[in-house]
Backbone as JSON, one array per atom type, in Angstrom:
{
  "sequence": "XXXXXXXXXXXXXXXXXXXXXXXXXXXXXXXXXXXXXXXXXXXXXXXXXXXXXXXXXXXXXXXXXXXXXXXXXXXXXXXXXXXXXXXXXXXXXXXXXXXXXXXXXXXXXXXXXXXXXXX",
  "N": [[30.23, -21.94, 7.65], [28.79, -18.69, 6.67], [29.48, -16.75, 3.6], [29.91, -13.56, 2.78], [28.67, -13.26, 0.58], [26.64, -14.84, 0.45], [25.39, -13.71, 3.13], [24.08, -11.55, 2.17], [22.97, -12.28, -0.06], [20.83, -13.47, 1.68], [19.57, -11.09, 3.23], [18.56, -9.79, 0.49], [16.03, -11.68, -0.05], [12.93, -12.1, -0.37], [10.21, -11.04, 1.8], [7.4, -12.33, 4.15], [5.06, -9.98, 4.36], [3.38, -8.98, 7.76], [1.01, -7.54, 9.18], [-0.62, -6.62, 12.33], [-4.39, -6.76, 12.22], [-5.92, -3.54, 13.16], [-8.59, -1.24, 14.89], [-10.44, -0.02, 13.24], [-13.24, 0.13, 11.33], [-14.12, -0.75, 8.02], [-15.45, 1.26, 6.67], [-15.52, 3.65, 8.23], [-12.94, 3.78, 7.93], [-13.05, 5.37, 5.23], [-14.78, 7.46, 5.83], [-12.94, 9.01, 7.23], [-11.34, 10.1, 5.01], [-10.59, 12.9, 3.35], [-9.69, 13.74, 0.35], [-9.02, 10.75, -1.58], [-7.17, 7.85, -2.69], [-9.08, 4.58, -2.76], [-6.44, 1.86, -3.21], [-7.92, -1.1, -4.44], [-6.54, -3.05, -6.16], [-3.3, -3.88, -8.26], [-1.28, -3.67, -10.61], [0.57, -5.93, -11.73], [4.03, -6.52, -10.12], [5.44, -4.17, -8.18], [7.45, -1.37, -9.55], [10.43, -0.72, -8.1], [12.93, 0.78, -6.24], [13.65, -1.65, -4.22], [15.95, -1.32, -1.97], [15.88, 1.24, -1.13], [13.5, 1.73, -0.31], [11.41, 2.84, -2.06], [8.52, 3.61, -4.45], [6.65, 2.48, -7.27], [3.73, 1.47, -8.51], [1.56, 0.29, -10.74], [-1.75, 1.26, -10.41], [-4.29, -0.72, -11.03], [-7.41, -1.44, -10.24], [-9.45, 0.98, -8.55], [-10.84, 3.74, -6.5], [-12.27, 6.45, -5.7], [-12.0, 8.83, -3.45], [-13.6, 11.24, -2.07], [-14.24, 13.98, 0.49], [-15.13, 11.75, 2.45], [-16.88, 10.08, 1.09], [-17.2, 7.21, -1.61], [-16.7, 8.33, -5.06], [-16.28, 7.36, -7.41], [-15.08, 5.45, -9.95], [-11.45, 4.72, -10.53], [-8.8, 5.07, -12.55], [-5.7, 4.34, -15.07], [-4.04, 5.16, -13.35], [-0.9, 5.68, -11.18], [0.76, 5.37, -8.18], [2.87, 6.76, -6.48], [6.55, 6.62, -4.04], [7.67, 6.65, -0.85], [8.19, 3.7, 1.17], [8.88, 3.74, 3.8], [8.4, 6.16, 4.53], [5.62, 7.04, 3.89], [4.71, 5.02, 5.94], [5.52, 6.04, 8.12], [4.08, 8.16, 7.9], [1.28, 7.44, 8.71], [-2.25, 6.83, 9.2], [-4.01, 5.46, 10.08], [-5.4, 1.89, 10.77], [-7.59, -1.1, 9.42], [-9.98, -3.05, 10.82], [-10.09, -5.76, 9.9], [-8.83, -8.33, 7.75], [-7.57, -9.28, 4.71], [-7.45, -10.93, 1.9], [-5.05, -10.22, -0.4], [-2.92, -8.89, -3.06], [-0.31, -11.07, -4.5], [-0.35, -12.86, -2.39], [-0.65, -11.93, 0.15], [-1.83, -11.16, 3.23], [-3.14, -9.12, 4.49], [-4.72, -5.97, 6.72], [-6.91, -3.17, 5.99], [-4.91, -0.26, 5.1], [-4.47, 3.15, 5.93], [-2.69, 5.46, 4.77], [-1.67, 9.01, 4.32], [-0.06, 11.75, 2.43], [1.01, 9.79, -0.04], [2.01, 10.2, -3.76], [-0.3, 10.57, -6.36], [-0.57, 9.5, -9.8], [-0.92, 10.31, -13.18], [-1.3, 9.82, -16.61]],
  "CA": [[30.4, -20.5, 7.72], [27.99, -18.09, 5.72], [29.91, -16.06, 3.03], [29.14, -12.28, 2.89], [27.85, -12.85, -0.55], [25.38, -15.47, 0.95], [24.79, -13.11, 3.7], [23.54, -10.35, 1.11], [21.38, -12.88, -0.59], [19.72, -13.96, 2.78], [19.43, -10.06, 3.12], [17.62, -9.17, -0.25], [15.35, -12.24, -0.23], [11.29, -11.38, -0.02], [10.01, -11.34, 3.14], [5.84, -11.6, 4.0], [4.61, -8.58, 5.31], [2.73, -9.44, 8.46], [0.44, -6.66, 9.81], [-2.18, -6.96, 12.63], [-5.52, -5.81, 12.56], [-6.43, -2.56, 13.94], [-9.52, -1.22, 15.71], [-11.25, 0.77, 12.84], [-14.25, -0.32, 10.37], [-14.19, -0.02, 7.1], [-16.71, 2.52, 6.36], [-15.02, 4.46, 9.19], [-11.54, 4.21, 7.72], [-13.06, 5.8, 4.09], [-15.32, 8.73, 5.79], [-11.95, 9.89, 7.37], [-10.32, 10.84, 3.77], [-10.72, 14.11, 2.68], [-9.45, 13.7, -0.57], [-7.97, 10.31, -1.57], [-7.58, 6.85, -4.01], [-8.65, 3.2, -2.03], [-6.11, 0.85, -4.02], [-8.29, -2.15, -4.58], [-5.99, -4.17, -6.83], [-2.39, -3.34, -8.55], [-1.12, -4.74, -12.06], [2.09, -6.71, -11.72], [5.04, -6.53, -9.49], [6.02, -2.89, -8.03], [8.79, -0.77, -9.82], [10.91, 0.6, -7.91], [14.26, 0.58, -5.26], [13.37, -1.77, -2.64], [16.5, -1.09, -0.23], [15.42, 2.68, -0.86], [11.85, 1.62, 0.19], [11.08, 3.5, -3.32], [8.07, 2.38, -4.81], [5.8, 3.23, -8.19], [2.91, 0.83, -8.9], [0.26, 0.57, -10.94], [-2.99, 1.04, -10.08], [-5.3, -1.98, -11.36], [-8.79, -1.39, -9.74], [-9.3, 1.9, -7.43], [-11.38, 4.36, -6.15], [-11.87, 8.1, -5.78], [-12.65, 9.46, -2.09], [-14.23, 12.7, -0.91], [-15.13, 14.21, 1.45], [-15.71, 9.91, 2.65], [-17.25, 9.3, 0.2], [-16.55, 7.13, -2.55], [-17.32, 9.15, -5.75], [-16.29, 7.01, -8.62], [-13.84, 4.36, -10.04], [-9.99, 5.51, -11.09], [-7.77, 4.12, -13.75], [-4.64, 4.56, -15.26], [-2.89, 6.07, -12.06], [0.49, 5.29, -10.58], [0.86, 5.72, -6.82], [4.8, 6.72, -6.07], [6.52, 7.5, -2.76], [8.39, 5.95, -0.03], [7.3, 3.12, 1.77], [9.45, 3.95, 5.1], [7.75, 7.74, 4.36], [4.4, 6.11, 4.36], [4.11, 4.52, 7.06], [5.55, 7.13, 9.36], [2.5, 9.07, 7.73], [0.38, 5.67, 8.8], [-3.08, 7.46, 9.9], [-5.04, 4.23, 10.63], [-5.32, 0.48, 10.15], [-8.48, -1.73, 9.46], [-10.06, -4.21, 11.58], [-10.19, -6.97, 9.23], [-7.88, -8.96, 6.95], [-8.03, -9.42, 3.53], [-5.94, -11.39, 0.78], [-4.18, -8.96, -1.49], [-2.02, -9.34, -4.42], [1.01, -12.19, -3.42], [-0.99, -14.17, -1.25], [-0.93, -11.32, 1.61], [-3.58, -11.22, 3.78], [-3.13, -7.41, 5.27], [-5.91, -5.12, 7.13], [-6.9, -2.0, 5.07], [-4.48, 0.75, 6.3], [-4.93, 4.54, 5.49], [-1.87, 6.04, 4.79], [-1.88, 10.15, 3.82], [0.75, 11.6, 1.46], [1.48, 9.34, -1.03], [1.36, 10.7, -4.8], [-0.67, 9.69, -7.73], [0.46, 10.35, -10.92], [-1.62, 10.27, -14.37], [-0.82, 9.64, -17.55]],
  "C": [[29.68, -19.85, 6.54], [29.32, -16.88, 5.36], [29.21, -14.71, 2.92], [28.05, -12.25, 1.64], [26.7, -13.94, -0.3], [24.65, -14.77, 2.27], [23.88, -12.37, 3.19], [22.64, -10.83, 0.6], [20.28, -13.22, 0.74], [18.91, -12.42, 3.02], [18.08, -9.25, 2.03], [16.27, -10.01, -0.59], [13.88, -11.54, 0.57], [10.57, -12.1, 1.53], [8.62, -11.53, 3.31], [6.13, -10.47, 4.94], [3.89, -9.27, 6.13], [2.11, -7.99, 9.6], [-1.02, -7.08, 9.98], [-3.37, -5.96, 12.3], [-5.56, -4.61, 13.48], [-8.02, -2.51, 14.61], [-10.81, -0.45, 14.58], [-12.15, 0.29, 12.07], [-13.82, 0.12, 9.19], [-14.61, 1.18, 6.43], [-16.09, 3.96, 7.39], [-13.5, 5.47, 8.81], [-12.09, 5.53, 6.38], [-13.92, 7.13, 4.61], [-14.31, 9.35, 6.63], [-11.43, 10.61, 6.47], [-11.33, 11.3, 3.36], [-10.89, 13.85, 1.55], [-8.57, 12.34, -0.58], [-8.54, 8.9, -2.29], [-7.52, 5.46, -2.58], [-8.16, 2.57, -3.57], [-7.24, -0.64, -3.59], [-7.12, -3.52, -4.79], [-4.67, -3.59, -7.78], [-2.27, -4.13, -9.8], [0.19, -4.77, -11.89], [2.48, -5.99, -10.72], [5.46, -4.51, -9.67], [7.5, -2.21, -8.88], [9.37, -0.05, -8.66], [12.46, -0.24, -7.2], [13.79, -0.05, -4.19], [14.27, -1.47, -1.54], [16.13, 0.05, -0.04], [13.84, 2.94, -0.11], [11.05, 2.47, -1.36], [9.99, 3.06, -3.81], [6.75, 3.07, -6.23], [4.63, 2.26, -8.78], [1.35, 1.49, -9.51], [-0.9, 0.36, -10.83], [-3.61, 0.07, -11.03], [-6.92, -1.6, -11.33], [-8.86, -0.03, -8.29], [-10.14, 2.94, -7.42], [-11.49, 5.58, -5.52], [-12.57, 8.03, -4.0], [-12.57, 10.62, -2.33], [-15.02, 13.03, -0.26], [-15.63, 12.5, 2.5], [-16.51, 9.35, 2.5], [-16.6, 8.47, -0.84], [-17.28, 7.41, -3.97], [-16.85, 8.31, -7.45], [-14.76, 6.15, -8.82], [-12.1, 5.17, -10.45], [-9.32, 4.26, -11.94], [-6.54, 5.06, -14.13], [-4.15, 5.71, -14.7], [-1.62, 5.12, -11.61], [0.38, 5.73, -9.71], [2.48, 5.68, -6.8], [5.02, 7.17, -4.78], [7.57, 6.46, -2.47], [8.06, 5.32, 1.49], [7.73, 3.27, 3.45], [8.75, 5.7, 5.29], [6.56, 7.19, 5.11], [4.05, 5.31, 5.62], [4.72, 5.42, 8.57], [4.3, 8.14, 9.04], [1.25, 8.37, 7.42], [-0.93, 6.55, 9.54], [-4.45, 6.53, 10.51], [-4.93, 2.27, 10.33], [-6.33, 0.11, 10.45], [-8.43, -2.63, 10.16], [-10.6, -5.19, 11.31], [-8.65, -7.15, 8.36], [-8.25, -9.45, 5.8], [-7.05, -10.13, 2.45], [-5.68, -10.38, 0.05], [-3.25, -9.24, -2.27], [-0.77, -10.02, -3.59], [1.16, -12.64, -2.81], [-0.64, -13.27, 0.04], [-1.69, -11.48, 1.94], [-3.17, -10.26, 4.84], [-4.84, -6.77, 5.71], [-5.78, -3.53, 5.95], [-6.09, -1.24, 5.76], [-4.1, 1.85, 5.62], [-3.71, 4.99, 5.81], [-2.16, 7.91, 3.94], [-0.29, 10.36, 3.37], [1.67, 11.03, 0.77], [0.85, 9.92, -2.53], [0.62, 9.93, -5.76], [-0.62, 10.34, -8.68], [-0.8, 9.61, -11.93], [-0.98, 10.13, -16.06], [-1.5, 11.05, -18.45]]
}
């Protein structure tokens, strides 16, 4: 018989993410955004509330869009928001797969309002 407090741990343990490919190109996904940062690469482990979906990471390696272009590198930014937000404001997904920080291997996928914050 599983105890509630071994239920709870089976509960908060890390899960992979597993998202398929979409239909869009790269180059396709980046001359859609208006205004907006591709995360490349993050530095360490996310802050935030995961049952809240909460989430504040820092940017690592990233890149300015406009207009879809990309207009120059970015640094010391923080991306914050909510990752159950986010993906109801999911505006595309790439049609490749890529490793990504924690041994994911996710498609690029273009989410619109999430913030970035500056120091």
């Amino acid at each position: 018989m599983v105890s509630q407090m071994d239920y709870l741990s089976l509960l908060l343990c890390l899960v992979k993410l597993s998202i398929s490919p979409g239909q869009t190109s790269n180059s396709k996904l980046i001359s859609n955004i208006k205004e907006g940062l591709i995360v490349e690469q993050v530095l360490g482990a996310a802050q935030s509330n995961q049952l809240a979906g909460e989430l504040s990471i820092n940017l690592g390696l990233g890149y300015k869009v406009k207009n879809g272009k990309i207009i120059g590198r970015v640094k010391n930014k923080m991306l914050t928001g909510n990752i159950f937000a986010a993906f109801q404001n999911l505006v595309d997904i790439g049609n490749f797969l890529q490793l990504v920080s924690g041994g994911y291997c996710l498609p690029p996928i273009l989410f619109k309002k999430l913030v970035a914050v500056t120091r």
